[in-house]
DRENDO-1510 file (C-alpha; in Angstrom, 1 decimal, always signed):
<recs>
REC; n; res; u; v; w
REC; 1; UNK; +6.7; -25.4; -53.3 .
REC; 2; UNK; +5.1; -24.2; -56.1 .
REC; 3; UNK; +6.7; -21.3; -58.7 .
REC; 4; UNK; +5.2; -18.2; -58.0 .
REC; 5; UNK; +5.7; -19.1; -54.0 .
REC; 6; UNK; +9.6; -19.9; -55.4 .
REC; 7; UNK; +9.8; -16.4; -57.3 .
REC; 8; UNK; +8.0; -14.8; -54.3 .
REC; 9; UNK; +10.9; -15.8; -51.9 .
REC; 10; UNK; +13.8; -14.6; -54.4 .
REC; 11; UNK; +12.9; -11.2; -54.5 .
REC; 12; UNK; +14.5; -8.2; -53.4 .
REC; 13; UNK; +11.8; -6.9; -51.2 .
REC; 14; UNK; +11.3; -10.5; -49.7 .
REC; 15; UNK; +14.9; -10.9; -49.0 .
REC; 16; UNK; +15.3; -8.0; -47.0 .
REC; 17; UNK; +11.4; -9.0; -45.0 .
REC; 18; UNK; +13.3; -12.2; -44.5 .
REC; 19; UNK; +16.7; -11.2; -43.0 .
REC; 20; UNK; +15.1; -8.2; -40.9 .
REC; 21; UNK; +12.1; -10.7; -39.3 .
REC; 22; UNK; +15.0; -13.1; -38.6 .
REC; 23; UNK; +17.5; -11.0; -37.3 .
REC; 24; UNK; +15.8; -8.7; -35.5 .
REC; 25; UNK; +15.6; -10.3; -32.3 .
REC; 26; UNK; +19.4; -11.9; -32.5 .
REC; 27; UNK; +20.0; -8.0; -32.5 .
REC; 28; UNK; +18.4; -6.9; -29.3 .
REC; 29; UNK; +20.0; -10.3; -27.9 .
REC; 30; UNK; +22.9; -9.0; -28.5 .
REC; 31; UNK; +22.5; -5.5; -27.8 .
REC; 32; UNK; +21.5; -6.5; -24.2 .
REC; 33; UNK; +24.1; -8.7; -23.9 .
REC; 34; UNK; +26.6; -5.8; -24.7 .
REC; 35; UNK; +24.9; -3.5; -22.7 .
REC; 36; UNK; +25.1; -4.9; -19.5 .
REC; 37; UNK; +29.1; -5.8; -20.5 .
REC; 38; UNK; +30.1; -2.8; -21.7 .
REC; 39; UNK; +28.7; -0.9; -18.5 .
REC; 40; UNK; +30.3; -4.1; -16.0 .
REC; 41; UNK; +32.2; -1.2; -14.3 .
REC; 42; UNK; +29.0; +1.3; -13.6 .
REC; 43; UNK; +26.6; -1.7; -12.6 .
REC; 44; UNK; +29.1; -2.9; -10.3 .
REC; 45; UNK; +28.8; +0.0; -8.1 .
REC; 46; UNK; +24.7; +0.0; -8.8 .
REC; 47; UNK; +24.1; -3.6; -7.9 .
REC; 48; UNK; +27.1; -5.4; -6.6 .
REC; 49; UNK; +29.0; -2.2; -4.1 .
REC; 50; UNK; +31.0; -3.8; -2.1 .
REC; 51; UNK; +34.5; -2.5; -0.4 .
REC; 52; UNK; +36.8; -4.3; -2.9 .
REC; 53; UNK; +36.7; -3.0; -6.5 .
REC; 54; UNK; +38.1; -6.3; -7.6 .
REC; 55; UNK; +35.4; -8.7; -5.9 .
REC; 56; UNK; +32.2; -6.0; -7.2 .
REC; 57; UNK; +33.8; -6.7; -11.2 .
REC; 58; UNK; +34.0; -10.4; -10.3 .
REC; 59; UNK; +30.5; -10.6; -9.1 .
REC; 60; UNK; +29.0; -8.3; -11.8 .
REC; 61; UNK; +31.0; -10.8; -14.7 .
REC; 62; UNK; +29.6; -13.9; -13.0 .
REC; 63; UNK; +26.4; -12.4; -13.3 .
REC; 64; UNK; +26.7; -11.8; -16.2 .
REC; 65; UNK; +27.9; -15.7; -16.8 .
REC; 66; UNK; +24.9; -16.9; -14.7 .
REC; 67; UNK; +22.5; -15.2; -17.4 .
REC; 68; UNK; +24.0; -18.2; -19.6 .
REC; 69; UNK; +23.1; -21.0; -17.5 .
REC; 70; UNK; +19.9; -20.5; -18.4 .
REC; 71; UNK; +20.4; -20.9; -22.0 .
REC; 72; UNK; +20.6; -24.5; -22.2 .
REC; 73; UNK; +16.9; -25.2; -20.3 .
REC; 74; UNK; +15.8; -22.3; -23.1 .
REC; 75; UNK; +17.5; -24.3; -25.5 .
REC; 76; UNK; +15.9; -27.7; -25.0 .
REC; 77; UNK; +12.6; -26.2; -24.8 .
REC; 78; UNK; +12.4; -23.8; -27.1 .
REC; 79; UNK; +14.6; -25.7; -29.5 .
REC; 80; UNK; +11.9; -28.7; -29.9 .
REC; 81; UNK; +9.4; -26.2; -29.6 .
REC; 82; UNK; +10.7; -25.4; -33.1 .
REC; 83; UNK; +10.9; -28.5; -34.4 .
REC; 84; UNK; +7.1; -29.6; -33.2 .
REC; 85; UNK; +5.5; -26.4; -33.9 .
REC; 86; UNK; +7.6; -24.2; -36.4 .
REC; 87; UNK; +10.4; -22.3; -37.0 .
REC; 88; UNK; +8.3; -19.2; -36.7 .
REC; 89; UNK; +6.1; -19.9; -33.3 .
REC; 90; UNK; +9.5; -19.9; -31.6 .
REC; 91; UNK; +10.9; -16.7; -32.9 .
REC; 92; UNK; +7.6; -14.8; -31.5 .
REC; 93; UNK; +8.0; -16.8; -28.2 .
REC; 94; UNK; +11.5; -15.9; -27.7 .
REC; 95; UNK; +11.4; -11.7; -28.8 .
REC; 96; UNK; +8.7; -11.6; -26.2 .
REC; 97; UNK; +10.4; -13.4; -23.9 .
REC; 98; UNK; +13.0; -11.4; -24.4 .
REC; 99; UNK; +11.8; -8.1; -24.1 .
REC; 100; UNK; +9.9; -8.7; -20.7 .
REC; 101; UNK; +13.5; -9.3; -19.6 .
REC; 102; UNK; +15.0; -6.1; -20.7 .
REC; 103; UNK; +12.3; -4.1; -19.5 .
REC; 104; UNK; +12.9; -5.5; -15.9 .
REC; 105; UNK; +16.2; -4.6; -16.1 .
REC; 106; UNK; +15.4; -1.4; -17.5 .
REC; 107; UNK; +13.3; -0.1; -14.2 .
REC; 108; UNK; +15.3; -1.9; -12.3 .
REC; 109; UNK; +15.8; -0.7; -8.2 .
REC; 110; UNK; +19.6; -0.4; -7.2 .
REC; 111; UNK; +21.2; -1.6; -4.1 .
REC; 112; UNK; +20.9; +1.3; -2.3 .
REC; 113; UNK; +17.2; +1.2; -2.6 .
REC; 114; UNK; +16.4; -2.2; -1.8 .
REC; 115; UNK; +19.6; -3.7; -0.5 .
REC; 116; UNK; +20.0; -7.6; -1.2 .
REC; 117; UNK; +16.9; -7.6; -3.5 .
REC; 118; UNK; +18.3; -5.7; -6.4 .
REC; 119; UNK; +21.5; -8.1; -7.0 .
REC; 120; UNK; +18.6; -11.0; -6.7 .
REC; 121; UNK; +16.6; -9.6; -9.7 .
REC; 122; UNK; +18.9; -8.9; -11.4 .
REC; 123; UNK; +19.9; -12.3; -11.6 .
REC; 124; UNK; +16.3; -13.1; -12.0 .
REC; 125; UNK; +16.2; -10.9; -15.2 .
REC; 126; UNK; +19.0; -11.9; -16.7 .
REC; 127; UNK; +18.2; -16.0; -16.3 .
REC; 128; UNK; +15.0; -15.1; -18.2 .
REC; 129; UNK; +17.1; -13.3; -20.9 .
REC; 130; UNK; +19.6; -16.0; -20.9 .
REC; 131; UNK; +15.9; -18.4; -21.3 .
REC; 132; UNK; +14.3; -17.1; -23.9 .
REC; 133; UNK; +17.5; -16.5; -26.2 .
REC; 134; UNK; +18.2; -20.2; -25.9 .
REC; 135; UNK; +16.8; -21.2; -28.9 .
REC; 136; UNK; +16.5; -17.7; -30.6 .
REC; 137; UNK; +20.0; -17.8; -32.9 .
REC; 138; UNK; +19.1; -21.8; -34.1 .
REC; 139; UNK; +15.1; -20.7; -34.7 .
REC; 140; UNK; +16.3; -17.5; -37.0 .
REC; 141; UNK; +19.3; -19.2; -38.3 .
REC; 142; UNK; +17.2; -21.9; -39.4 .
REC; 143; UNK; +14.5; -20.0; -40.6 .
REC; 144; UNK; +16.9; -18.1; -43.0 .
REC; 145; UNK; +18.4; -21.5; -44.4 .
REC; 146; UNK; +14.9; -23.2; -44.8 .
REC; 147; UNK; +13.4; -20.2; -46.7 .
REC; 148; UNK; +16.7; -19.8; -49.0 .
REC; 149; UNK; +18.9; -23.0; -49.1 .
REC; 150; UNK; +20.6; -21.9; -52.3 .
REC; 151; UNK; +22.0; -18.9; -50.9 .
REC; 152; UNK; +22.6; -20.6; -47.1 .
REC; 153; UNK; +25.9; -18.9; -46.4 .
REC; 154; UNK; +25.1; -15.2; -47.5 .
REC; 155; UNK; +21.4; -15.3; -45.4 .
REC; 156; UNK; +22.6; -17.3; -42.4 .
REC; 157; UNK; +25.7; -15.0; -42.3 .
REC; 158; UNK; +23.3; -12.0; -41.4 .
REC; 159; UNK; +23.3; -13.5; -38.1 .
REC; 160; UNK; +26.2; -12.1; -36.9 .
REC; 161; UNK; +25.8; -9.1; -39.1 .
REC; 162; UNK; +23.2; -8.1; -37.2 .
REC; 163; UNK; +25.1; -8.8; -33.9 .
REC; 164; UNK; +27.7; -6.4; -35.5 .
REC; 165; UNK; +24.7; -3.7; -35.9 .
REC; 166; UNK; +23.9; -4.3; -32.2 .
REC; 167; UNK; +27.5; -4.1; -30.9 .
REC; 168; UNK; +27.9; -0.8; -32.8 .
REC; 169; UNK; +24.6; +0.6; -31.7 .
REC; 170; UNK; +25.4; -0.2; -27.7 .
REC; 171; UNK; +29.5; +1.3; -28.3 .
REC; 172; UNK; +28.0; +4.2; -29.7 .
REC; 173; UNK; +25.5; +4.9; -26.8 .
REC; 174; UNK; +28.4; +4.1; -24.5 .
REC; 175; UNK; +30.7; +6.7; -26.4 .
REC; 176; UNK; +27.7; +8.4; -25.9 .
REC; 177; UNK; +27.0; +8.3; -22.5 .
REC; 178; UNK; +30.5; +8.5; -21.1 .
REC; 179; UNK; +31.6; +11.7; -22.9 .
REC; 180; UNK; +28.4; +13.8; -22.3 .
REC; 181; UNK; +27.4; +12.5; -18.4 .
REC; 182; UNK; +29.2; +12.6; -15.3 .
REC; 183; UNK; +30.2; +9.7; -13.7 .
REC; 184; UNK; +27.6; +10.1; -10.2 .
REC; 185; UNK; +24.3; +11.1; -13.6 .
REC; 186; UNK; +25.9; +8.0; -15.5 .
REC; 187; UNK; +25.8; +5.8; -12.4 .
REC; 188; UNK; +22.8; +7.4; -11.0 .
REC; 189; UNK; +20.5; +7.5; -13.8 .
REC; 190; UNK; +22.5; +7.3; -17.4 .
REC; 191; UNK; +23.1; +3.4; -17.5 .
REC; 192; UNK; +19.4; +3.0; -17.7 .
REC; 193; UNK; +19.3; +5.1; -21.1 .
REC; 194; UNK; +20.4; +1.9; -23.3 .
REC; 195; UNK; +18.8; -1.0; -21.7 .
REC; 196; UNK; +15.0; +1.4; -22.4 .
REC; 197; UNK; +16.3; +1.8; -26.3 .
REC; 198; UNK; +16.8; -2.0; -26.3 .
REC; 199; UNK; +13.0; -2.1; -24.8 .
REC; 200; UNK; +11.8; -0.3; -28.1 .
REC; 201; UNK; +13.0; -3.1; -30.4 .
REC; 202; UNK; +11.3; -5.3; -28.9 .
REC; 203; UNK; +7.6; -5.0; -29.8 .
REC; 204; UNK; +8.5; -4.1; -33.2 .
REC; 205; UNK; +10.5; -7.7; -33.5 .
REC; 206; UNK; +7.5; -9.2; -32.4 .
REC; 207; UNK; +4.8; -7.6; -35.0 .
REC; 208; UNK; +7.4; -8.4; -38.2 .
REC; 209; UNK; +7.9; -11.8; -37.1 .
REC; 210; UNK; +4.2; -12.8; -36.3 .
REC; 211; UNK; +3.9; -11.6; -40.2 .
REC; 212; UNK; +6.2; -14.4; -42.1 .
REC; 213; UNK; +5.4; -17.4; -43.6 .
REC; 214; UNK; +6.2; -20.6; -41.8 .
REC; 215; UNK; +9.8; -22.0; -44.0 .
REC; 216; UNK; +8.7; -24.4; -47.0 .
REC; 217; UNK; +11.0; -27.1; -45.8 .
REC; 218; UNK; +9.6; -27.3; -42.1 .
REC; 219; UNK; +6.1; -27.5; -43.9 .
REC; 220; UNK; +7.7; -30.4; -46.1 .
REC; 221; UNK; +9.1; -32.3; -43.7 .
REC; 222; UNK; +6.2; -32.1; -41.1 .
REC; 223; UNK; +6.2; -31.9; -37.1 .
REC; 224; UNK; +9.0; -34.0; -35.3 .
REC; 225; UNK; +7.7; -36.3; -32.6 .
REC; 226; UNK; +10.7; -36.2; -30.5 .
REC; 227; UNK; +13.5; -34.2; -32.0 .
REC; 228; UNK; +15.5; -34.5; -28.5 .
REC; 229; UNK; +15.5; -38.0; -28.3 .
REC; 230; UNK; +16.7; -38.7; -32.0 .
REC; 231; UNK; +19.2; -36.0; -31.6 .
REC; 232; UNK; +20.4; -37.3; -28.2 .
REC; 233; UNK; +20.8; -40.8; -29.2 .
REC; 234; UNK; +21.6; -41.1; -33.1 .
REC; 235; UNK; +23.0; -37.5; -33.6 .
REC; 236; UNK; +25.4; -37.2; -30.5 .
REC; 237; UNK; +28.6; -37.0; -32.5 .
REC; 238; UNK; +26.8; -33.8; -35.0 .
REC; 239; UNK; +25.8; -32.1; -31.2 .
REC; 240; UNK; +29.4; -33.1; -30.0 .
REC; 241; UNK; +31.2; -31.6; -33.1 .
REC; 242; UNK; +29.2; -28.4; -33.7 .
REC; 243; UNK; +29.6; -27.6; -30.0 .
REC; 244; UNK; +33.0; -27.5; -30.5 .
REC; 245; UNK; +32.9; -25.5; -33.7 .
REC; 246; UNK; +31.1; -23.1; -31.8 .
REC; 247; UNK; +33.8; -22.0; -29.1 .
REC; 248; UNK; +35.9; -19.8; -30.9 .
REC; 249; UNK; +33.5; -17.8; -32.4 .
REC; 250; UNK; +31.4; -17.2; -28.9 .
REC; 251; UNK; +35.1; -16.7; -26.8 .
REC; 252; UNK; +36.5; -14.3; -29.2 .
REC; 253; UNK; +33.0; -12.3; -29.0 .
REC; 254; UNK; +33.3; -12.0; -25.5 .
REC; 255; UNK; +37.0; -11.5; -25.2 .
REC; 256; UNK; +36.3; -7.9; -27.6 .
REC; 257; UNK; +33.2; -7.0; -24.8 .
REC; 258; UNK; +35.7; -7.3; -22.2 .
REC; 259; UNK; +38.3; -5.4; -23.7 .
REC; 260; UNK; +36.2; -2.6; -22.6 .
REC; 261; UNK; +37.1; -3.3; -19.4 .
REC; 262; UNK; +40.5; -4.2; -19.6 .
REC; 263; UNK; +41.0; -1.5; -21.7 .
REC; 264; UNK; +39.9; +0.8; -18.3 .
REC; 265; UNK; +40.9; -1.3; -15.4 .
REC; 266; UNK; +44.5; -2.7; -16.7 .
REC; 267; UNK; +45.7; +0.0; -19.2 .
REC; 268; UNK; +44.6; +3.0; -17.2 .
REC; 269; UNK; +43.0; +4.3; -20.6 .
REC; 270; UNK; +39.8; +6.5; -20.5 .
REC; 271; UNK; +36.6; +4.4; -20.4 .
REC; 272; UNK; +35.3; +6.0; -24.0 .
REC; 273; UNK; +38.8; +4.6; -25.7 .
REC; 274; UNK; +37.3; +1.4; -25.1 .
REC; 275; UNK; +33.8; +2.1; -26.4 .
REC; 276; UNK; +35.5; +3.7; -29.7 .
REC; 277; UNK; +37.7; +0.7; -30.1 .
REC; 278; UNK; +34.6; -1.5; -29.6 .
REC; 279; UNK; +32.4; +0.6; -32.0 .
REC; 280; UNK; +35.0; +0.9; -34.9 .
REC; 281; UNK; +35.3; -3.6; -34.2 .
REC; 282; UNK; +31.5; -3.6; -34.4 .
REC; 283; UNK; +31.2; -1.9; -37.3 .
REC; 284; UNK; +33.8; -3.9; -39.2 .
REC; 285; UNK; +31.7; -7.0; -38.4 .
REC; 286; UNK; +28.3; -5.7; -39.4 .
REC; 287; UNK; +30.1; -5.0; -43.0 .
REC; 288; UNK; +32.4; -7.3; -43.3 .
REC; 289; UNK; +30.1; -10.5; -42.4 .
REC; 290; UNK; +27.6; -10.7; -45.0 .
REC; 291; UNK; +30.7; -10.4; -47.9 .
REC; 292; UNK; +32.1; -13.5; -45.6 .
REC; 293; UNK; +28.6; -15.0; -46.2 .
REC; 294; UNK; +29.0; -14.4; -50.1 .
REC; 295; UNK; +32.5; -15.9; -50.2 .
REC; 296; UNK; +30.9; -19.3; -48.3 .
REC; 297; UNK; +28.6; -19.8; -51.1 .
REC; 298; UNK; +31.4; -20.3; -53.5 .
REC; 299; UNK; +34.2; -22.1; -51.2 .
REC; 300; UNK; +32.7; -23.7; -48.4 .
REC; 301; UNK; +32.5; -23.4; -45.2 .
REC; 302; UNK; +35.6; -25.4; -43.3 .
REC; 303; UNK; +38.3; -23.7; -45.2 .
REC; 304; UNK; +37.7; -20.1; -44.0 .
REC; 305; UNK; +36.7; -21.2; -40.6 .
REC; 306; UNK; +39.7; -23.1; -40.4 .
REC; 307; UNK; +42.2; -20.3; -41.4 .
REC; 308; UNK; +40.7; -18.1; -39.3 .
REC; 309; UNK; +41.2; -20.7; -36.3 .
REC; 310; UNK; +44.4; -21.0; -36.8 .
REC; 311; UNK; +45.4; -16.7; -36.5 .
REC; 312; UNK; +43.3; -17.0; -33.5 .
REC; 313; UNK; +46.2; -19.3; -32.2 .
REC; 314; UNK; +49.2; -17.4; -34.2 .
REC; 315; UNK; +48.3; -13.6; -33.6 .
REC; 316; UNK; +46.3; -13.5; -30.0 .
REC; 317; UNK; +49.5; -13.2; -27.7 .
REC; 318; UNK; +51.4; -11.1; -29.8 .
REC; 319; UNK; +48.4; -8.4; -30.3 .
REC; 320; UNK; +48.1; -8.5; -26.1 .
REC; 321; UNK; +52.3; -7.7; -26.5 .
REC; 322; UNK; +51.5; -4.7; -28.6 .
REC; 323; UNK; +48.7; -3.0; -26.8 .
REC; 324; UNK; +50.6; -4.0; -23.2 .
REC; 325; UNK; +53.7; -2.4; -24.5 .
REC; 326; UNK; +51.8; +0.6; -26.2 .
REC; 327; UNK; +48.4; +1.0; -24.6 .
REC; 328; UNK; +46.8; +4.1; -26.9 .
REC; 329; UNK; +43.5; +4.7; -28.7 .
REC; 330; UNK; +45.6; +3.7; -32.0 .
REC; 331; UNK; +47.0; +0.6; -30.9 .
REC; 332; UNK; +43.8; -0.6; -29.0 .
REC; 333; UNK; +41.8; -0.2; -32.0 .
REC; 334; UNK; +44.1; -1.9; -34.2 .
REC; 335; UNK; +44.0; -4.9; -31.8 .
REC; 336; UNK; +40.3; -5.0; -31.5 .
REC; 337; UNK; +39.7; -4.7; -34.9 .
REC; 338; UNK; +41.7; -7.2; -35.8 .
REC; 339; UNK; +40.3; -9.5; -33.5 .
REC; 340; UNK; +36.9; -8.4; -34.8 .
REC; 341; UNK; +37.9; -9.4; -38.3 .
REC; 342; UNK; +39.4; -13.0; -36.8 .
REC; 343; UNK; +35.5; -13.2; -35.9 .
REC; 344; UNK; +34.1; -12.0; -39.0 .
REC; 345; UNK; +35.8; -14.4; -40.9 .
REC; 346; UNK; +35.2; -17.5; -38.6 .
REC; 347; UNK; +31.4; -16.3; -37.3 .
REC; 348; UNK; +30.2; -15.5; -41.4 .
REC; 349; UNK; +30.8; -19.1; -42.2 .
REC; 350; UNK; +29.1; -20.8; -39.0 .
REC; 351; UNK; +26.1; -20.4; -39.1 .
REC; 352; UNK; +25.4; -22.4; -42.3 .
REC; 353; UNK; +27.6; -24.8; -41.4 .
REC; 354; UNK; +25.9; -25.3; -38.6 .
REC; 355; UNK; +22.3; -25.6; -40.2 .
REC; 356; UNK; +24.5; -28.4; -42.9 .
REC; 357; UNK; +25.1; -30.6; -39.8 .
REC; 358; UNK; +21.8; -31.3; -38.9 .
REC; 359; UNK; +18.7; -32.6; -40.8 .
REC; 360; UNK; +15.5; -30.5; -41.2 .
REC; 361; UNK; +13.6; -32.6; -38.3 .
REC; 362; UNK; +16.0; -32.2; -35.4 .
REC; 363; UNK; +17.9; -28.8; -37.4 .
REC; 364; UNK; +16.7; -26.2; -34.6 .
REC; 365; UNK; +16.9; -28.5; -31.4 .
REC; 366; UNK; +20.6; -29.3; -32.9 .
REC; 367; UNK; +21.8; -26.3; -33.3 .
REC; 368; UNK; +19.7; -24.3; -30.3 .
REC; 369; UNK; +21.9; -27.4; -27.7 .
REC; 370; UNK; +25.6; -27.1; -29.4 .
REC; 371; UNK; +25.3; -22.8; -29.6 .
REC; 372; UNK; +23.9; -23.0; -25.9 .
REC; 373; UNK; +26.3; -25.5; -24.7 .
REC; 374; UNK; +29.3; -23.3; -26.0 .
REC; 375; UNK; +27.9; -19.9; -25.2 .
REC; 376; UNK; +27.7; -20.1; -21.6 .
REC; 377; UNK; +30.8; -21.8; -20.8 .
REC; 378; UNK; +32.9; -20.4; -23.5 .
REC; 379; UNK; +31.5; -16.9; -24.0 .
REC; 380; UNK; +29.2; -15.5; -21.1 .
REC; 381; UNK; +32.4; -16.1; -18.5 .
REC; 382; UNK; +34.9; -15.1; -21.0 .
REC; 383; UNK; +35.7; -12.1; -19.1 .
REC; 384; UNK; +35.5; -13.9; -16.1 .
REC; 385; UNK; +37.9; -16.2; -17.0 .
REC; 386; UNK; +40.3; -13.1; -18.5 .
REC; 387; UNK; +39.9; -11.3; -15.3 .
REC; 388; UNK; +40.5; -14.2; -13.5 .
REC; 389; UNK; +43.6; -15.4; -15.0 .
REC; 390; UNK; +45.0; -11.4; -14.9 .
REC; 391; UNK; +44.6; -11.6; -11.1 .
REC; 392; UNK; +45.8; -15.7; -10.8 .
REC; 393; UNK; +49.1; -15.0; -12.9 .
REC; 394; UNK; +49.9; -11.1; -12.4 .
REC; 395; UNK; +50.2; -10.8; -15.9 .
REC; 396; UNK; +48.0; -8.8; -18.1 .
REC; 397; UNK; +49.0; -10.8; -21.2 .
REC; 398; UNK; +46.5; -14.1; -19.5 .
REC; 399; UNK; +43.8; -13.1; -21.5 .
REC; 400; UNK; +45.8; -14.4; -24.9 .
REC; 401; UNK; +46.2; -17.5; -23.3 .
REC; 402; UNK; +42.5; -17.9; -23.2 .
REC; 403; UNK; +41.4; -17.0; -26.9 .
REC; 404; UNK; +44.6; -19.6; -27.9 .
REC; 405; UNK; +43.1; -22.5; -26.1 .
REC; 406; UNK; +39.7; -22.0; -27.6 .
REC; 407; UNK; +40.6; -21.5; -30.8 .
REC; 408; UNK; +42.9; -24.8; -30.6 .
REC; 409; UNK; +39.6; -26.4; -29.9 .
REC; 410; UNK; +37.4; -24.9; -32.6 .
REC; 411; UNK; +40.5; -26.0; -35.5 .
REC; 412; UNK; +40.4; -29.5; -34.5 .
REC; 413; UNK; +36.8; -30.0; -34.2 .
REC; 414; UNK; +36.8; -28.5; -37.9 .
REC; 415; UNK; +39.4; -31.2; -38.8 .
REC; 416; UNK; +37.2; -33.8; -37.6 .
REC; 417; UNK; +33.9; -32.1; -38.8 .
REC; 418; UNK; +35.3; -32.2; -42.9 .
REC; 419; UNK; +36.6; -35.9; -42.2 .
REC; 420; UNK; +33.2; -37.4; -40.8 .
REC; 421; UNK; +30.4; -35.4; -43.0 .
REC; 422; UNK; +32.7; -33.9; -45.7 .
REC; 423; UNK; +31.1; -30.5; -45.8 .
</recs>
């Protein structure tokens, strides 16, 4: 890379090109994922109405788990789709991908107008959402790090900064939504309001992207001949590790979209506290994030991941106590915001850590399999799993129990990342 290509990538006006082509489509990823979790309750009764309250939540969750499943197969293909052809032929595949799948949901049929079909394409949707964001975090994380490796942390971290945009953008529309509509306009016709704003995202994602440079070090290091096969068979233990790095940033991301939820079906508290709480937690992320990205640059990686692990484990059943014990706007968004912090502080540093791991040639497949192996099991049935263990145990404390576990895992695969490749 010659100077004035160096000098051209450093700038201010470049920078910001960079982080809004790459984090554009992680946003509406996000924002549909929220979407569709924030408003579990209202597309119950649109998709899934059946005579027990408690089996419709169940079924819309593990739809909303399902979506994940297909992450993986996106993953593997899209992930050495990056790594043959380039960083930036797989973030235009997946935004329009990803947009065909919102607008499906978007115009979407209910039950009582097609009956079994409606639940059936809604799955459909959501396995190609779940499909073509499979390799759309590792393709624009990797993207950032390739175009600006001396600033890896701080550009990486915009990732989740973006996500934190997304969240606050889908809690506000919920606030939104629930305090202006009645509940039959809001079932009848008002859920459909965010999932069309998510549709608008989408083409504009598409243009900006199909406008950047290809990353210097992809164009360096030439096409991979088969990225899944090294990484499969020489870079296991990296996939193994990172994977587990990965769960308590993706649990504790779905445990604050369920909280939502909770917030309405276990405390008894209006459905808009929930959607404030979530907002105020969203926008502390999208703020706090890239500052944790800064900080990485100078300390590393492991060490604020790690502490943040480890409140996970201390702090997660004493904040259920609290809000169980005094279930209020105050106190819920005290809780959430806290946990939101937990995930500022842990999410910030991944990303770059993650993009460390693994070298240039297999850097996208790598990171596209150990986020998509995590994801779905640890994050898309999150609330699943919380609702679940609140109905298994009688207590609405479970939840905790959950984030602890998950976290327990993410510390000691941390431990065992700093010993092997001393990052």
């Amino acid at each position: 890379m010659d100077d004035t290509t160096a000098r051209s990538l450093h700038g201010t006006g470049a920078a910001t090109r960079l982080i809004v082509a790459a984090s554009v489509g992680n946003a509406l990823e996000f924002y549909e994922i929220l979407v569709y979790g924030y408003f579990a309750v209202i597309i119950a009764k649109v998709f899934f109405p059946v005579a027990n309250d408690a089996v419709s939540i169940l079924l819309t969750f593990g739809t909303f788990g399902i979506s994940f499943l297909a992450r993986p197969v996106g993953a593997i293909f899209l992930g050495a789709y990056g790594d043959r052809q380039g960083r930036k032929a797989a973030l235009t595949l997946s935004i329009l991908l990803m947009t065909i799948g919102t607008g499906l949901m978007t115009v979407m049929p209910s039950y009582g107008a097609i009956g079994l079909a409606a639940p059936a394409l809604v799955i459909a949707a959501r396995l190609l959402q779940g499909f073509s964001v499979g390799g759309e975090f590792a393709s624009a994380t990797t993207f950032l790090v390739e175009h600006r490796p001396d600033r890896a942390g701080f550009f990486a971290s915009w990732q989740w900064s973006s996500q934190g945009l997304a969240a606050l953008i889908a809690t506000g529309l919920g606030v939104l939504l629930t305090t202006t509509l009645s509940a039959a306009d809001l079932q009848a016709w008002g859920w459909r309001i965010p999932f069309g704003f998510g549709l608008l995202i989408g083409p504009v994602g598409y243009y900006i992207r199909n406008r950047m440079a290809e990353t210097p070090e992809f164009l360096a290091a030439g096409t991979a001949r088969a990225p899944l096969r090294e990484l499969f068979v020489k870079q296991w233990d990296r996939l193994a590790l990172t994977t587990g790095a990965v769960i308590a940033s993706t649990s504790s991301q779905y445990m604050i979209v369920y909280i939502v939820t909770y917030a309405s079906r276990e405390l008894a508290l209006p459905q808009s506290t929930g959607f404030t709480a979530g907002m105020l937690a969203a926008a502390l992320q999208a703020v706090a994030v890239p500052f944790v990205g800064l900080w990485v640059d100078r300390v590393g990686q492991i060490r604020v991941m790690a502490g943040s692990a480890l409140l996970f484990v201390l702090t997660s059943y004493p904040a259920f106590v609290l809000l169980d014990a005094h279930a209020s706007l105050m106190v819920l968004i005290a809780m959430v915001c806290w946990l939101s912090l937990l995930k500022s502080f842990f999410s910030g540093a991944l990303p770059s850590l993650m993009a460390k791991i693994f070298p240039v040639t297999t850097r996208v497949s790598g990171l596209s399999l150990s986020y998509n192996i995590a994801v779905p099991i640890f994050g898309g049935f999150a609330p699943f799993f919380a609702q679940s263990l609140i109905d298994i145990t009688g207590s609405k404390l479970a939840p905790s129990y959950y984030m602890i576990a998950t976290a327990a895992l993410s510390l000691a695969a941390l431990i065992a990342i700093r010993r092997r490749y001393r990052v």
